[in-house]
N, CA, C and O atoms as a GROMACS GRO file, in nm:
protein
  480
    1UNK      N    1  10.484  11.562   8.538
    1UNK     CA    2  10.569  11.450   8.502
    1UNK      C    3  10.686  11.442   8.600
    1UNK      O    4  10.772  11.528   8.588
    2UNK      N    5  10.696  11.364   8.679
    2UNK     CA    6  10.832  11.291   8.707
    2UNK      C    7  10.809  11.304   8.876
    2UNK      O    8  10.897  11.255   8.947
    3UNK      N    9  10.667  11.384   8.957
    3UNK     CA   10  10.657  11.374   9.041
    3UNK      C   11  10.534  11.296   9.104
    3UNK      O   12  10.426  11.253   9.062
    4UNK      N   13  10.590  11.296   9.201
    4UNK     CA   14  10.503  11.188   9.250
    4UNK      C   15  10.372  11.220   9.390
    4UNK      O   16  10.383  11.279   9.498
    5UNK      N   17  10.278  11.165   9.337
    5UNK     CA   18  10.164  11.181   9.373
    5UNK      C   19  10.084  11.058   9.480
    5UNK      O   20  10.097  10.937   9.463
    6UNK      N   21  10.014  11.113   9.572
    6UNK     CA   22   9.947  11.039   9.650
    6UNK      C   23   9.791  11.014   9.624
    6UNK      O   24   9.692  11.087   9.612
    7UNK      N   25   9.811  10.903   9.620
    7UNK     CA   26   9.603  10.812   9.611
    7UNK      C   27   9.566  10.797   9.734
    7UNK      O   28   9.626  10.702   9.785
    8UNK      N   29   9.476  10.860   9.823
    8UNK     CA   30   9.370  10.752   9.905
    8UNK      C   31   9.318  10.685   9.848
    8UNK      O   32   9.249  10.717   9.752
    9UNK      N   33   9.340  10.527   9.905
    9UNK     CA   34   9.192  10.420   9.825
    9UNK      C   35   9.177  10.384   9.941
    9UNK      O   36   9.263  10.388  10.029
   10UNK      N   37   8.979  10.315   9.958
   10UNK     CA   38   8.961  10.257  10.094
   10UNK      C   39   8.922  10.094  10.047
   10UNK      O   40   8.824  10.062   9.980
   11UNK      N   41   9.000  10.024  10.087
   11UNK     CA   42   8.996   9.871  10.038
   11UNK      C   43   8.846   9.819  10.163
   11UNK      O   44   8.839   9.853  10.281
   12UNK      N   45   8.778   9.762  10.114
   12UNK     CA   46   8.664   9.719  10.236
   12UNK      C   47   8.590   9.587  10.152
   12UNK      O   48   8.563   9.567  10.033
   13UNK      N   49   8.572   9.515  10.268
   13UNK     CA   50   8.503   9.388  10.227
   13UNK      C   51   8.367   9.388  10.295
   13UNK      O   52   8.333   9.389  10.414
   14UNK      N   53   8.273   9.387  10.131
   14UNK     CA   54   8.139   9.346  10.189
   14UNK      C   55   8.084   9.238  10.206
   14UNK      O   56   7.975   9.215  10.259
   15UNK      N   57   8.160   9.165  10.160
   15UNK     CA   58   8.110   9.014  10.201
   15UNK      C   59   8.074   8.957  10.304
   15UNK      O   60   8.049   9.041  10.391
   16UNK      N   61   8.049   8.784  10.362
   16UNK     CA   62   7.992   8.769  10.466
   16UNK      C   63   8.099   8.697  10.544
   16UNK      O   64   8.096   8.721  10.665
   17UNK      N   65   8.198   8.612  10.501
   17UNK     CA   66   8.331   8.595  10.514
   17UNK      C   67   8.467   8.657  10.526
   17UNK      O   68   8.502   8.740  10.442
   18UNK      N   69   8.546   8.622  10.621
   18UNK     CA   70   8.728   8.738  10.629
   18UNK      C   71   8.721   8.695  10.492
   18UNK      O   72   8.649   8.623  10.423
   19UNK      N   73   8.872   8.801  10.473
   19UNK     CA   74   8.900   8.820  10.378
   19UNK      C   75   9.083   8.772  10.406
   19UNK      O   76   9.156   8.854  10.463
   20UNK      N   77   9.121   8.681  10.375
   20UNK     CA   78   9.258   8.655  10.453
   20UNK      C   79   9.368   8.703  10.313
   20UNK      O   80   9.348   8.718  10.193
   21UNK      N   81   9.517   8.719  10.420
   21UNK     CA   82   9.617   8.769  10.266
   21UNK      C   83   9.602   8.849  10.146
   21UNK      O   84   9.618   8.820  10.028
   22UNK      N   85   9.573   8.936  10.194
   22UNK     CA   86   9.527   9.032  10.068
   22UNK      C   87   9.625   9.068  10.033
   22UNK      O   88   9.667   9.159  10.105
   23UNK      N   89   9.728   9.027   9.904
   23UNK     CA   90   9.783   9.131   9.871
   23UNK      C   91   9.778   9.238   9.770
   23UNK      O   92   9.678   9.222   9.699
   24UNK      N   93   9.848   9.340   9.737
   24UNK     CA   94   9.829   9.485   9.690
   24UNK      C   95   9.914   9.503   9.589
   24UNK      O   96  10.032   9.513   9.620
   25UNK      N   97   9.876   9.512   9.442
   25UNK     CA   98   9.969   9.522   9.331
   25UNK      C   99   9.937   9.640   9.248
   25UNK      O  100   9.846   9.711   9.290
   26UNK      N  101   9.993   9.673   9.143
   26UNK     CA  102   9.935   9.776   9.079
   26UNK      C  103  10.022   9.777   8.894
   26UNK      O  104  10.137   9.799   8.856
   27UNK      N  105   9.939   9.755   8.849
   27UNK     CA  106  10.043   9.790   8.682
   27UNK      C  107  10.013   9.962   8.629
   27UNK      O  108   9.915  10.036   8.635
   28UNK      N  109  10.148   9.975   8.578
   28UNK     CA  110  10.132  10.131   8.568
   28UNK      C  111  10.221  10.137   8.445
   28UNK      O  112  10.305  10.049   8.425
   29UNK      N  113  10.207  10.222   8.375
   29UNK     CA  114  10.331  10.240   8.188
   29UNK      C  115  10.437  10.217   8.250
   29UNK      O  116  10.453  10.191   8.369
   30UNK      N  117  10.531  10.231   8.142
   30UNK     CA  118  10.659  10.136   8.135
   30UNK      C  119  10.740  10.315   8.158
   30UNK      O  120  10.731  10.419   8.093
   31UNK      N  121  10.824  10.274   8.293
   31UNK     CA  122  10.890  10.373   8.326
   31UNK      C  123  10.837  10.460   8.469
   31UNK      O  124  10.908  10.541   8.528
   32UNK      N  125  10.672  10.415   8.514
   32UNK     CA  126  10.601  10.471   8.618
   32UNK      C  127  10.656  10.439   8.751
   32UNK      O  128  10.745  10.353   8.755
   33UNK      N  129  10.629  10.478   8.826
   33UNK     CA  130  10.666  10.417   8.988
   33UNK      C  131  10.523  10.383   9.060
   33UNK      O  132  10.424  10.455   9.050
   34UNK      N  133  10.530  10.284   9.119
   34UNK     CA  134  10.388  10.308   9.248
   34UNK      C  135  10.426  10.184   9.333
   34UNK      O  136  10.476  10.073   9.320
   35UNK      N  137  10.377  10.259   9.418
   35UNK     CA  138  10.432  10.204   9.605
   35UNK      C  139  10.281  10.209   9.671
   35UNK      O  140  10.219  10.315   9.673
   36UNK      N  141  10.238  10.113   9.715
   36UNK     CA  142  10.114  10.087   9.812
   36UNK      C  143  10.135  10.132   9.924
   36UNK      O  144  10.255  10.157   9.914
   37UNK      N  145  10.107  10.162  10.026
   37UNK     CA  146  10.142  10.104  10.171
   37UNK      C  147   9.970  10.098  10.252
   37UNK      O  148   9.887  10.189  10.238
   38UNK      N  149   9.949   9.979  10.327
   38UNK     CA  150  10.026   9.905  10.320
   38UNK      C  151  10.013   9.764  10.192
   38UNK      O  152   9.908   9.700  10.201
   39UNK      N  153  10.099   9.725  10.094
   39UNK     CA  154  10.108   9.654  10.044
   39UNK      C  155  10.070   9.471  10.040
   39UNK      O  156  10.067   9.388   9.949
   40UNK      N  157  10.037   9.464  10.223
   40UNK     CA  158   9.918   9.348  10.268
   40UNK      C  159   9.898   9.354  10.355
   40UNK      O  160   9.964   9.396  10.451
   41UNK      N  161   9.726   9.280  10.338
   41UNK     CA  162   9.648   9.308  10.410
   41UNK      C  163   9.599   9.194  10.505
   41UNK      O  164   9.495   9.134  10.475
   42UNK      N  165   9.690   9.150  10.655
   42UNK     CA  166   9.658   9.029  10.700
   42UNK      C  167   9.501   8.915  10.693
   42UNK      O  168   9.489   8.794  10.670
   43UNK      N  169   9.395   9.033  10.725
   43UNK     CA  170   9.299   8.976  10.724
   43UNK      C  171   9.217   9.096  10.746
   43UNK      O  172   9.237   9.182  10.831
   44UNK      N  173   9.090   9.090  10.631
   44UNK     CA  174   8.968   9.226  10.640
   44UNK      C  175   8.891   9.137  10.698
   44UNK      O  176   8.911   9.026  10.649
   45UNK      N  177   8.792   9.136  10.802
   45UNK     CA  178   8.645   9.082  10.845
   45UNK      C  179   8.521   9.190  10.724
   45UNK      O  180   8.524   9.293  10.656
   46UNK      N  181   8.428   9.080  10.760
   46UNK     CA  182   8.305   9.134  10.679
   46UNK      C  183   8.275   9.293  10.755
   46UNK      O  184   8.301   9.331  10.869
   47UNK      N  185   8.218   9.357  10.652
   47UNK     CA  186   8.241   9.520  10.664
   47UNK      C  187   8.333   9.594  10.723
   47UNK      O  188   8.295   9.706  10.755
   48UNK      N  189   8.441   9.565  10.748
   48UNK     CA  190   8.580   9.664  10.788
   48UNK      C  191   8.600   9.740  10.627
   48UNK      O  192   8.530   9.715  10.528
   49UNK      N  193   8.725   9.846  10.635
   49UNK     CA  194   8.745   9.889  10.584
   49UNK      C  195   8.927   9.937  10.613
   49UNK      O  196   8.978   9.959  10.723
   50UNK      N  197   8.983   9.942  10.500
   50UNK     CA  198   9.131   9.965  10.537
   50UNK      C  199   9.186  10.087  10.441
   50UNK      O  200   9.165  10.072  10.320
   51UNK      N  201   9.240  10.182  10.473
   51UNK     CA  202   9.304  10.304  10.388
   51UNK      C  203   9.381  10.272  10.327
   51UNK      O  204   9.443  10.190  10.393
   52UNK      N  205   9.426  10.284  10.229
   52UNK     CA  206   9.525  10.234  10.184
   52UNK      C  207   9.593  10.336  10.066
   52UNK      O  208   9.530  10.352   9.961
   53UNK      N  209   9.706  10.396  10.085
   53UNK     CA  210   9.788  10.497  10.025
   53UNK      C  211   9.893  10.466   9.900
   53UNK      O  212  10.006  10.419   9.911
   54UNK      N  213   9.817  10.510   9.768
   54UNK     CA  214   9.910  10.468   9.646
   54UNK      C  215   9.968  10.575   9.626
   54UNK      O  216   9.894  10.673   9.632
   55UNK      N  217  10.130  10.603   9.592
   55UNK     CA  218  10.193  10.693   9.568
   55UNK      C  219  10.276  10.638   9.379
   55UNK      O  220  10.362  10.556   9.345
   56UNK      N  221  10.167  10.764   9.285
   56UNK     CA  222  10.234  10.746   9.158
   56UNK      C  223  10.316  10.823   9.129
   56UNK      O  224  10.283  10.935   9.168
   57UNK      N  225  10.398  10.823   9.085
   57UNK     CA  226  10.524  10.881   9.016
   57UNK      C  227  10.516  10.846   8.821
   57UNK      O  228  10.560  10.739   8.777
   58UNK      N  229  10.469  10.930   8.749
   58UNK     CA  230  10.513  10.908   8.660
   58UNK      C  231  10.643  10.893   8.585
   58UNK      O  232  10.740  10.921   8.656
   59UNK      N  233  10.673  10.858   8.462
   59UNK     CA  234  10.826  10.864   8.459
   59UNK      C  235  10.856  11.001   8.376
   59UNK      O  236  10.786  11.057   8.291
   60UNK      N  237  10.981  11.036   8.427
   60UNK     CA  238  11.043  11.198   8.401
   60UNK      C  239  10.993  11.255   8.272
   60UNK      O  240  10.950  11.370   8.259
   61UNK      N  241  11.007  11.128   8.137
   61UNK     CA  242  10.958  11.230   8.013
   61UNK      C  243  10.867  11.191   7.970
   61UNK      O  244  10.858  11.198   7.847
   62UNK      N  245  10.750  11.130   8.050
   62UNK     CA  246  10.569  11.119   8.003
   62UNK      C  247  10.542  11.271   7.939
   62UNK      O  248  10.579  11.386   7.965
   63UNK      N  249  10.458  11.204   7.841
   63UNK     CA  250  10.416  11.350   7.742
   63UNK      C  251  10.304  11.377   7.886
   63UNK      O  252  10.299  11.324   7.997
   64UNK      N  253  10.224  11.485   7.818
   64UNK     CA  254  10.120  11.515   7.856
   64UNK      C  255  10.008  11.485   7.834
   64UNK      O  256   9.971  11.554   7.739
   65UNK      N  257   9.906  11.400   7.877
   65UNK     CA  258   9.788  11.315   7.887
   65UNK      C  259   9.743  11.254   7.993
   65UNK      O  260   9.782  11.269   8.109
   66UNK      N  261   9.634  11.160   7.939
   66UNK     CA  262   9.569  11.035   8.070
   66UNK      C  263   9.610  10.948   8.051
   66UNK      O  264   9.609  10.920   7.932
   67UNK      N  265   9.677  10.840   8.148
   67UNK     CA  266   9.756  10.740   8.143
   67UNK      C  267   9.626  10.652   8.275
   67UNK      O  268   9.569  10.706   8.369
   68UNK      N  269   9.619  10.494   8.224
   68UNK     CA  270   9.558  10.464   8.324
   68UNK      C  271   9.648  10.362   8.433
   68UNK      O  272   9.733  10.292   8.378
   69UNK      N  273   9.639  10.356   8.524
   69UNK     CA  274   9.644  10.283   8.685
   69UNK      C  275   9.582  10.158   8.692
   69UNK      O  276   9.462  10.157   8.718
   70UNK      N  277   9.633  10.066   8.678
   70UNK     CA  278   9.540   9.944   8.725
   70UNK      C  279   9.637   9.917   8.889
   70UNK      O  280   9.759   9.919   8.906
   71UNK      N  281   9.514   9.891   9.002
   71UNK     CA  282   9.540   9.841   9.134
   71UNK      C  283   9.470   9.717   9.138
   71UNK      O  284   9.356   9.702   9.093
   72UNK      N  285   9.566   9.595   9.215
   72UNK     CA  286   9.481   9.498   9.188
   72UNK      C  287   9.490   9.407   9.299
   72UNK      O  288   9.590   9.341   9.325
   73UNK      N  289   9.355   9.406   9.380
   73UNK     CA  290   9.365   9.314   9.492
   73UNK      C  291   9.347   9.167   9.515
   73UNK      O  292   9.236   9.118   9.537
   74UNK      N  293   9.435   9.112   9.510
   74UNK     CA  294   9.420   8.928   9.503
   74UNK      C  295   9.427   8.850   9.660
   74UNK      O  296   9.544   8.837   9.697
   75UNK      N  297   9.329   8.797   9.753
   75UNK     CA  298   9.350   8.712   9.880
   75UNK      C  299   9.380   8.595   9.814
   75UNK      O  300   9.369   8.560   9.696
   76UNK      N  301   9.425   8.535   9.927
   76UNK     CA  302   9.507   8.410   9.944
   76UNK      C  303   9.376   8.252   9.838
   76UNK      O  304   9.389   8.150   9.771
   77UNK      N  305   9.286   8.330   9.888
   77UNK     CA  306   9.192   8.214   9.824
   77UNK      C  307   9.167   8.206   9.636
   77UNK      O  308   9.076   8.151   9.574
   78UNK      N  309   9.298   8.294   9.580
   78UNK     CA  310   9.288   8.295   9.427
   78UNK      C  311   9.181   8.416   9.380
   78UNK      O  312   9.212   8.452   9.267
   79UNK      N  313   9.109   8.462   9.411
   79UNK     CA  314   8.966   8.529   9.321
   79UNK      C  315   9.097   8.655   9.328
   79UNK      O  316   9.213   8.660   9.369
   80UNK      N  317   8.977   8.768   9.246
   80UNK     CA  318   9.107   8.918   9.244
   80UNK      C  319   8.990   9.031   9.234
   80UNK      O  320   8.873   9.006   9.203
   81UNK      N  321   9.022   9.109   9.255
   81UNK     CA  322   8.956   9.242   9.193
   81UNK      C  323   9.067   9.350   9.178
   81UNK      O  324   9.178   9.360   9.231
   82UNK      N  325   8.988   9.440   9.076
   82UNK     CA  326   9.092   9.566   9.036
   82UNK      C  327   9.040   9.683   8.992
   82UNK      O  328   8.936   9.667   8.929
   83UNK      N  329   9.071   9.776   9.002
   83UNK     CA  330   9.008   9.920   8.987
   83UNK      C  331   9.119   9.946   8.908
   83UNK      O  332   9.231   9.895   8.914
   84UNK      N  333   9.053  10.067   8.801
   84UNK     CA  334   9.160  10.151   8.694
   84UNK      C  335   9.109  10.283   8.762
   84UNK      O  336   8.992  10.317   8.779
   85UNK      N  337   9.234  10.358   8.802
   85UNK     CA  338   9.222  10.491   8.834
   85UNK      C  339   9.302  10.591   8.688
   85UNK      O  340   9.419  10.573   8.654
   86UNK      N  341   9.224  10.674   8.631
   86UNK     CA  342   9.274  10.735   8.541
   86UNK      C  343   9.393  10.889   8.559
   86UNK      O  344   9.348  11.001   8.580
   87UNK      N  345   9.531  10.862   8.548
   87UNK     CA  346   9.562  10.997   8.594
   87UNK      C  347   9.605  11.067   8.490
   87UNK      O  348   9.657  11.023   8.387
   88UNK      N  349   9.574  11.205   8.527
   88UNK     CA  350   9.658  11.279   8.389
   88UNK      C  351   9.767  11.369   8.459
   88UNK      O  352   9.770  11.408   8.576
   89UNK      N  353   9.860  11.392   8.349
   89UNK     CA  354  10.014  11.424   8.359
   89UNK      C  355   9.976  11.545   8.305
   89UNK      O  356   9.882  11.581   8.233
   90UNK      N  357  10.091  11.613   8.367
   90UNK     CA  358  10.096  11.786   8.299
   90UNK      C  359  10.225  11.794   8.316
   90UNK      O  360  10.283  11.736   8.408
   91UNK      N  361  10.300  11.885   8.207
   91UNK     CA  362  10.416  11.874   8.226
   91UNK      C  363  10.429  12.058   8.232
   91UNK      O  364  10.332  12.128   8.261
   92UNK      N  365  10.562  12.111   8.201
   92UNK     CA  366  10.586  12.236   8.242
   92UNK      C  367  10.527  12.317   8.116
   92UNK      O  368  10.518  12.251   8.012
   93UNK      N  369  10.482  12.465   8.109
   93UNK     CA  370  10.490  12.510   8.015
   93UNK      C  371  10.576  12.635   7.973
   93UNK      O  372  10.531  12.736   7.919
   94UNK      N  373  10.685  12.615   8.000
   94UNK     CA  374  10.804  12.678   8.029
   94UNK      C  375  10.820  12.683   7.819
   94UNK      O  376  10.816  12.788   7.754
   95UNK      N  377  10.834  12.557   7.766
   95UNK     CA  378  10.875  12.574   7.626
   95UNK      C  379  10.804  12.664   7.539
   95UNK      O  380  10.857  12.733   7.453
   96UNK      N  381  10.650  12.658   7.574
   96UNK     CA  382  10.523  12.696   7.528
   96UNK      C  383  10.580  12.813   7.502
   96UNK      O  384  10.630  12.848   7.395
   97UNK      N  385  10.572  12.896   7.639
   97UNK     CA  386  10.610  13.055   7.661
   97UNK      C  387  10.761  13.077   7.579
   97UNK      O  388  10.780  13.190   7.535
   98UNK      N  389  10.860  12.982   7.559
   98UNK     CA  390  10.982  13.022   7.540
   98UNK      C  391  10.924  13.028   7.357
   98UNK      O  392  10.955  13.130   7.296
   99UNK      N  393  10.875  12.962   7.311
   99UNK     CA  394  10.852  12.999   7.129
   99UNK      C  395  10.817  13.096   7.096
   99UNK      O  396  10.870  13.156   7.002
  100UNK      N  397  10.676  13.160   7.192
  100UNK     CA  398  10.563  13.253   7.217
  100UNK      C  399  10.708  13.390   7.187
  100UNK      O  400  10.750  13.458   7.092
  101UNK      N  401  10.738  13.373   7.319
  101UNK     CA  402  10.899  13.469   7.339
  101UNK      C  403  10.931  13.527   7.174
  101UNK      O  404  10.910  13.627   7.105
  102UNK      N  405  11.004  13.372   7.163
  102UNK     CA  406  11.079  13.361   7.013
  102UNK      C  407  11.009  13.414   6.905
  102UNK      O  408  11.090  13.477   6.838
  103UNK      N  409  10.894  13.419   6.853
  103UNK     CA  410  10.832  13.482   6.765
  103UNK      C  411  10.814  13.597   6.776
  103UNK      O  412  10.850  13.670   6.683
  104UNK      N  413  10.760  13.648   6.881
  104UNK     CA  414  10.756  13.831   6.900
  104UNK      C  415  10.898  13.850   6.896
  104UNK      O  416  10.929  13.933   6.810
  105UNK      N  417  11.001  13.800   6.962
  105UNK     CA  418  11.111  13.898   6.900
  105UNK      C  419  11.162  13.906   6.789
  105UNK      O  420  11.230  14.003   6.757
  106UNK      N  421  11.135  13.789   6.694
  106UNK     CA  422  11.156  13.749   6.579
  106UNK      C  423  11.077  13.885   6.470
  106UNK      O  424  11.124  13.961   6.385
  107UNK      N  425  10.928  13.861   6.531
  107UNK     CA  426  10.806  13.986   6.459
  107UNK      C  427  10.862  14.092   6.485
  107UNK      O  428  10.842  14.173   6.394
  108UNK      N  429  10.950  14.149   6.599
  108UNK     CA  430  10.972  14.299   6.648
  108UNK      C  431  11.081  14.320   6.549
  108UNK      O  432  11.078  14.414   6.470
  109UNK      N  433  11.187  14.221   6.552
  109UNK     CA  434  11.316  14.254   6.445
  109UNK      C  435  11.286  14.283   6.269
  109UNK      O  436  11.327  14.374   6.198
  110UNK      N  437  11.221  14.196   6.244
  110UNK     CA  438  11.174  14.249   6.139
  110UNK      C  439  11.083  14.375   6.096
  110UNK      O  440  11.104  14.442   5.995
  111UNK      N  441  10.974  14.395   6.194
  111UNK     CA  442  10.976  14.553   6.196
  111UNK      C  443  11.015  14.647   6.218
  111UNK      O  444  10.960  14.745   6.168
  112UNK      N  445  11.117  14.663   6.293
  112UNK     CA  446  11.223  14.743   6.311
  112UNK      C  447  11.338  14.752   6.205
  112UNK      O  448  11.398  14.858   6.184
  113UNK      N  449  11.369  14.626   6.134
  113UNK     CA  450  11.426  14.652   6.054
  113UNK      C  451  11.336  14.719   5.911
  113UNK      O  452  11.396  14.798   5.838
  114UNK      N  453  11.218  14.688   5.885
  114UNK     CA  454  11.128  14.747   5.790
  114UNK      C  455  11.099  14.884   5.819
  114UNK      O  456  11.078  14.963   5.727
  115UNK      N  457  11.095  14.917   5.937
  115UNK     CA  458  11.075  15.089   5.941
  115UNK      C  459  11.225  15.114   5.945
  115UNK      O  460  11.217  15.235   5.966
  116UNK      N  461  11.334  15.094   5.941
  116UNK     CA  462  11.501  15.164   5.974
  116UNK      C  463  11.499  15.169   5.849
  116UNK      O  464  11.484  15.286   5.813
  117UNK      N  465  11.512  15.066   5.728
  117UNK     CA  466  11.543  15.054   5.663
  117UNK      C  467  11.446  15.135   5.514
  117UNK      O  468  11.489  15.206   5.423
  118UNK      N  469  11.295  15.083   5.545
  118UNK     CA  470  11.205  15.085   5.447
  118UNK      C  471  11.218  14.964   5.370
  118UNK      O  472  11.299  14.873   5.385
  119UNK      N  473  11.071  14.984   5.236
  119UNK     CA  474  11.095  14.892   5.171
  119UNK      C  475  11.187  14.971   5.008
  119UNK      O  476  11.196  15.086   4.966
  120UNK      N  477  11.236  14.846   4.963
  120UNK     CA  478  11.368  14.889   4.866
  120UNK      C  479  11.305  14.779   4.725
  120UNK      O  480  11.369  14.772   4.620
   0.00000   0.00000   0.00000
């Protein structure tokens, strides 16, 4: 969570016609970041292919799960296409271990106090 990650995608037109003005969008949860580059695409000819680098950033307090990515390519001539890339978030497990902690010392004090003391 809160860092940010790089996509290769390869944008390519199979069609028999360019492909003019492509531009490069993407919807992502409320709070995400994502940056294309490059963000348009002057003109693809039939079978080219173009790299194209999505950098997600989730936002700082995404739980932990799969969140999906929509990228969505629209040319100048109106039609669109879009791919959902699914990412999953991991966050630290720093708290996990800190309870884990908290209970064994919690379990140790009380046995220590049950053998110092006994039972009464």
């Amino acid at each position: 969570a809160g860092e940010s990650t790089p996509f290769d995608l390869v944008v390519s037109n199979s069609g028999s016609a360019p492909v003019r003005g492509l531009t490069l969008s993407a919807n992502a949860p409320s709070g995400w970041t994502v940056t294309l580059e490059p963000e348009q695409i002057d003109e693809l000819a039939p079978g080219q292919q173009v790299e194209v680098t999505a950098n997600i950033q989730p936002a700082e307090k995404a739980l932990t799960g799969d969140y999906v990515v929509t990228i969505n390519a629209r040319p100048e001539d109106g039609s669109s296409e879009s791919v959902e890339l699914r990412v999953t978030v991991t966050t630290s497990n720093l708290w996990g271990f800190a309870g884990v902690a908290l209970i064994a010392v919690s379990v140790g004090v009380v046995g220590l106090a049950v053998s110092r003391f006994g039972r009464r």
